[in-house]
Backbone as a chain_set.jsonl record, in Angstrom:
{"seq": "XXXXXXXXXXXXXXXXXXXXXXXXXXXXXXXXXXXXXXXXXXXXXXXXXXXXXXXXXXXXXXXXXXXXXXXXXXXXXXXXXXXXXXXXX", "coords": {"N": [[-5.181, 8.718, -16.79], [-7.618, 7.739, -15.62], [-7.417, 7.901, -12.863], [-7.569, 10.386, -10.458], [-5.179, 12.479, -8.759], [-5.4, 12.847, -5.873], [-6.353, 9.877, -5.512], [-4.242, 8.284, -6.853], [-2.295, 8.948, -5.173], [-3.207, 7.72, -2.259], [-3.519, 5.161, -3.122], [-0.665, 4.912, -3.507], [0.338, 5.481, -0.806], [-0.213, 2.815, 0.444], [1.595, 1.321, 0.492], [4.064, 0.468, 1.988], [2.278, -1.254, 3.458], [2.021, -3.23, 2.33], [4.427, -3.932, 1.468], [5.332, -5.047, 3.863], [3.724, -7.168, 4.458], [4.455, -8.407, 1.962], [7.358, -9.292, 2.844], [6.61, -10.257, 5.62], [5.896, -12.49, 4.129], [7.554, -13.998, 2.44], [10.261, -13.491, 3.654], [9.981, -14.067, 6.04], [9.741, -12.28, 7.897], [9.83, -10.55, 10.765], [7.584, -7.795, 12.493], [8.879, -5.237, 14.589], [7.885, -3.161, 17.958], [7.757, -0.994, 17.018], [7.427, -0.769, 14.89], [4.884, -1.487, 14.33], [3.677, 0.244, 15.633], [3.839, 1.803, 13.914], [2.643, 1.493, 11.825], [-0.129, 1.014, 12.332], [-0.187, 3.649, 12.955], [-0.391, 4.546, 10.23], [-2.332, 3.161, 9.018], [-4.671, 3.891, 10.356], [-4.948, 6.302, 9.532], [-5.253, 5.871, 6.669], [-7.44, 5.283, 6.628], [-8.97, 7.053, 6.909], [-9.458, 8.88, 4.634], [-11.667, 7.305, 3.349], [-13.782, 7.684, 4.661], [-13.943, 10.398, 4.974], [-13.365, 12.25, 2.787], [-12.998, 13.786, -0.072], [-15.836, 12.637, -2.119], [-15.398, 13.22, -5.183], [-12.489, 12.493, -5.368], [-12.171, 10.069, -3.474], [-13.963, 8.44, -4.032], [-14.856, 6.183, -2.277], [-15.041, 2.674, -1.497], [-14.817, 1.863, -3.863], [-13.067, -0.152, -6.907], [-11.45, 0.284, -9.825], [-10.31, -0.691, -12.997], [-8.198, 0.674, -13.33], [-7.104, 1.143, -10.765], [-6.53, -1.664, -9.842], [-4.576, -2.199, -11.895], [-2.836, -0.413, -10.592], [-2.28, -1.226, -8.519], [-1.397, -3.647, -8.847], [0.946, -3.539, -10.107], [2.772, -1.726, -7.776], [2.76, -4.134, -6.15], [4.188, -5.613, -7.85], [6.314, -4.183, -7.896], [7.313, -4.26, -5.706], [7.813, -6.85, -4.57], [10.001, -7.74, -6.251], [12.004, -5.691, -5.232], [12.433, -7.0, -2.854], [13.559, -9.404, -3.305], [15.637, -8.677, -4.491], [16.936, -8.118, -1.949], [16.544, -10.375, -1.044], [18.516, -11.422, -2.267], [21.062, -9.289, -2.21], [21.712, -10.08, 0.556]], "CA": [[-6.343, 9.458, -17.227], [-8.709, 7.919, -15.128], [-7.166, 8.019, -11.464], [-7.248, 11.441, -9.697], [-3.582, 12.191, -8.422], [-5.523, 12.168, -5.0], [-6.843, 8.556, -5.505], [-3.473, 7.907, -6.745], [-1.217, 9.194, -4.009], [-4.096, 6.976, -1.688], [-3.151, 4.161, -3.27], [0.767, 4.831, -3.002], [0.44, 5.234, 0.438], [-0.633, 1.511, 0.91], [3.051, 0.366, -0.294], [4.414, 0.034, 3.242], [1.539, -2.119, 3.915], [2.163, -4.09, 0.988], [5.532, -4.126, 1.436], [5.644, -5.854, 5.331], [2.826, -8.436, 4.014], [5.136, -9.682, 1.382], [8.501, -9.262, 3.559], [6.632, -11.46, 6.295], [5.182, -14.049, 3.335], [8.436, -14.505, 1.679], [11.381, -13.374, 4.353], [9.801, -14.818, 7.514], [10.694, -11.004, 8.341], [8.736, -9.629, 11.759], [7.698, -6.227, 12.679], [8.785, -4.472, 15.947], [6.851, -2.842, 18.414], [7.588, 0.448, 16.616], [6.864, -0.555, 13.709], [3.533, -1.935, 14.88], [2.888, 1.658, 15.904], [3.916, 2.665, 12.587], [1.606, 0.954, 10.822], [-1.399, 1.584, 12.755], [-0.928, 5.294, 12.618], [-0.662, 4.435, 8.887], [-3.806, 2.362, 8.591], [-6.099, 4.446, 10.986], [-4.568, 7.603, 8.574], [-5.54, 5.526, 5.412], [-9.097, 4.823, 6.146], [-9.406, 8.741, 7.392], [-10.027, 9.208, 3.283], [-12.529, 6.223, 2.851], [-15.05, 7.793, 4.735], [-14.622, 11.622, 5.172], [-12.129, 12.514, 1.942], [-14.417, 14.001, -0.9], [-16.72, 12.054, -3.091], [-14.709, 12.265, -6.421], [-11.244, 11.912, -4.901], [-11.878, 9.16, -3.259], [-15.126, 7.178, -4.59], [-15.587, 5.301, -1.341], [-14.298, 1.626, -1.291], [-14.822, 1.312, -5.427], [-11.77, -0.462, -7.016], [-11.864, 0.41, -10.916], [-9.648, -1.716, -13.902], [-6.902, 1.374, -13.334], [-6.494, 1.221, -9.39], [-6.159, -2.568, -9.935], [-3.424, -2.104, -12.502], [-2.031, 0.234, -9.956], [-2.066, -2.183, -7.417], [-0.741, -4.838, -9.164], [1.939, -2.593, -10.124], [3.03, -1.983, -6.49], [3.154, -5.405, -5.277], [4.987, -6.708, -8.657], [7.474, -3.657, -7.569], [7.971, -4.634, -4.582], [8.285, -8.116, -4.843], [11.345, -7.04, -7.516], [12.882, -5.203, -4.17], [12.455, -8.342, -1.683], [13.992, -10.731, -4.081], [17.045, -8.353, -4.39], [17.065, -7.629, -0.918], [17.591, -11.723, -0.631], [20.0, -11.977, -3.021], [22.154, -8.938, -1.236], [21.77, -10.571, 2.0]], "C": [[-7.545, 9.169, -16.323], [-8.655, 7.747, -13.411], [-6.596, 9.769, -11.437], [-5.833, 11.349, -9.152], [-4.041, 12.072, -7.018], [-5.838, 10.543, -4.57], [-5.314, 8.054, -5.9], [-2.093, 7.583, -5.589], [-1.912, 8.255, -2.437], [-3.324, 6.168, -1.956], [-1.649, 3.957, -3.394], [0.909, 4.789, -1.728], [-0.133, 3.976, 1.206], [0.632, 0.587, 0.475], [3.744, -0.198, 1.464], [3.78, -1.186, 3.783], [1.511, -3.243, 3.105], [3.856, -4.849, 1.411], [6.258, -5.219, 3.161], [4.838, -6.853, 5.177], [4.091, -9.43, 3.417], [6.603, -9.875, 2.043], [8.344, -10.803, 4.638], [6.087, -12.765, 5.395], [6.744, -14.671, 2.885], [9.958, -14.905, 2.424], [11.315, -13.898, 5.448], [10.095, -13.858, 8.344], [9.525, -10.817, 9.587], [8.616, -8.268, 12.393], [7.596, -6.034, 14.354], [7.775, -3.891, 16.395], [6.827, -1.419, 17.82], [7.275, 0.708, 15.008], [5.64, -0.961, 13.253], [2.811, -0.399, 14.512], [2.84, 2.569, 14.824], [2.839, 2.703, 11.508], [0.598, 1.051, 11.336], [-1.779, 3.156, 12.559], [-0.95, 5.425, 11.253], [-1.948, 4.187, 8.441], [-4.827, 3.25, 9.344], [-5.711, 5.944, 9.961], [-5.042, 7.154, 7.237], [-7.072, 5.165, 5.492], [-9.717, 5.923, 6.572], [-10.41, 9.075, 6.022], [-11.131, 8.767, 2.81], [-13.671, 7.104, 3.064], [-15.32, 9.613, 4.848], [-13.901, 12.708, 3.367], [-13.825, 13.013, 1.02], [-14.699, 12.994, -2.188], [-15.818, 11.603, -4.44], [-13.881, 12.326, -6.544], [-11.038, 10.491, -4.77], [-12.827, 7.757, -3.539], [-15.25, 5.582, -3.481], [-14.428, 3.828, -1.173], [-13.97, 0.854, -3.012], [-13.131, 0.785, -5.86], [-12.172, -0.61, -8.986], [-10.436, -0.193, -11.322], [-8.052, -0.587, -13.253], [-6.245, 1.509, -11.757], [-5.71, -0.342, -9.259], [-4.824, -2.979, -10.376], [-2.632, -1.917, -11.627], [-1.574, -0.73, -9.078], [-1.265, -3.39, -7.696], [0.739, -4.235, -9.327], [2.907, -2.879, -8.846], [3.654, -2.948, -6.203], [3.905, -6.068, -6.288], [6.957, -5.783, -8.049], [8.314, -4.237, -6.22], [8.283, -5.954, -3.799], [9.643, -7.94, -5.323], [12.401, -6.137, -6.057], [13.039, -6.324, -3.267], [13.575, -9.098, -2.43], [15.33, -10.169, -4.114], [17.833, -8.01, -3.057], [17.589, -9.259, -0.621], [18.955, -12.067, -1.385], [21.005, -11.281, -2.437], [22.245, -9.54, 0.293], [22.389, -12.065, 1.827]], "O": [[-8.412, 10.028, -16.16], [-9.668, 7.503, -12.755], [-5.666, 10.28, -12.061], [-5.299, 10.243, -9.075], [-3.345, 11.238, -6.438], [-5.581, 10.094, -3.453], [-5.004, 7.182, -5.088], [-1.354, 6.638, -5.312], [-1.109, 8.13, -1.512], [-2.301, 6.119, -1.272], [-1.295, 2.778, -3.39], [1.725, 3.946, -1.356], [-0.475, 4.044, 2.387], [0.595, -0.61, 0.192], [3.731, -1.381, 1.804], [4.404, -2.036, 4.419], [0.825, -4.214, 3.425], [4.179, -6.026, 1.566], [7.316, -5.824, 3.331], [5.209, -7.776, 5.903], [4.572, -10.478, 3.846], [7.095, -10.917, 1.608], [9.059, -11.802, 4.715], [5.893, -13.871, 5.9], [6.957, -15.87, 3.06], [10.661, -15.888, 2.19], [12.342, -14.264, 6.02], [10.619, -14.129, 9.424], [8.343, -10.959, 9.276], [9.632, -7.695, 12.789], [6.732, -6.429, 15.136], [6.743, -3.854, 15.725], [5.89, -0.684, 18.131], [7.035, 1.671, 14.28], [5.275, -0.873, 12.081], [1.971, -0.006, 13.702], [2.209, 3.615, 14.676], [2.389, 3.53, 10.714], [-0.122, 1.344, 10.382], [-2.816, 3.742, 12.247], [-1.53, 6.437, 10.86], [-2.57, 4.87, 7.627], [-5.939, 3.292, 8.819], [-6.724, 6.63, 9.819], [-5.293, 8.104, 6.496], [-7.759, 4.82, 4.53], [-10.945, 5.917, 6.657], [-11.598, 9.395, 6.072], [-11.753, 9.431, 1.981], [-14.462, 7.385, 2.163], [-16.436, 10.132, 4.827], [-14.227, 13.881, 3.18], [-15.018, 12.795, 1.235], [-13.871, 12.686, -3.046], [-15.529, 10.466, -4.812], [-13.576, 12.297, -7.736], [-10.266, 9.775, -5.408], [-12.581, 6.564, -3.362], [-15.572, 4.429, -3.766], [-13.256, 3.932, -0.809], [-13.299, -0.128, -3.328], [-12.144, 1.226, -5.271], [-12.99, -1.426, -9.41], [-9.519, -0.289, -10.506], [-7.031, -1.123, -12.823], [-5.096, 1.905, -11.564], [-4.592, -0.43, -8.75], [-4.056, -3.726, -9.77], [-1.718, -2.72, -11.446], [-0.37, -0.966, -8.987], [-0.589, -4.003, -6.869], [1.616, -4.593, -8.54], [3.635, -3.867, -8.751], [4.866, -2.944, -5.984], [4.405, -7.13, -5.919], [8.079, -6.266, -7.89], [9.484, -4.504, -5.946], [8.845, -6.072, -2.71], [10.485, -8.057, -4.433], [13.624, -6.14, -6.198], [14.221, -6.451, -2.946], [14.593, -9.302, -1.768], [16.258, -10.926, -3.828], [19.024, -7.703, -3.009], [18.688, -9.502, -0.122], [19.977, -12.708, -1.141], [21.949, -11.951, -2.019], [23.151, -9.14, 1.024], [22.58, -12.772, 2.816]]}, "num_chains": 1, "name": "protein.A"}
């Protein structure tokens, strides 16, 4: 109710980036040079919204109780994929 599906789909598209943080915290995992390049055209594409995206899409750098959730969300998910990713390995 109180995240826009653009502010939402924003904050889904920060899972990759989430997801190679906790890979290298937990797996000791490292990213190629193509996946370097992956993630930059990710990150210079994710802060495109911050500053030109409209007003009450994207509300700037604000982080309200329901993006937080969201976020926590995310990183509990994808923790929950790492952990099975060690156990199949």
């Amino acid at each position: 109710k109180e995240l826009s599906c653009n502010r939402m789909a924003f904050l889904f598209n920060l899972g990759p980036f989430i997801a190679a943080l906790l890979s290298y915290m937990f797996l000791k995992e490292r990213l190629s040079k193509q996946q370097w390049l992956g993630m930059s055209i990710g990150c210079a594409a994710s802060i495109w919204p911050l500053f030109y995206g409209s007003r009450e899409c994207m509300q700037g750098l604000h982080v309200s109780i329901a993006d937080a959730i969201l976020i926590a969300a995310m990183i509990i998910n994808f923790y929950g994929l790492l952990i099975k990713k060690k156990l199949l390995t």
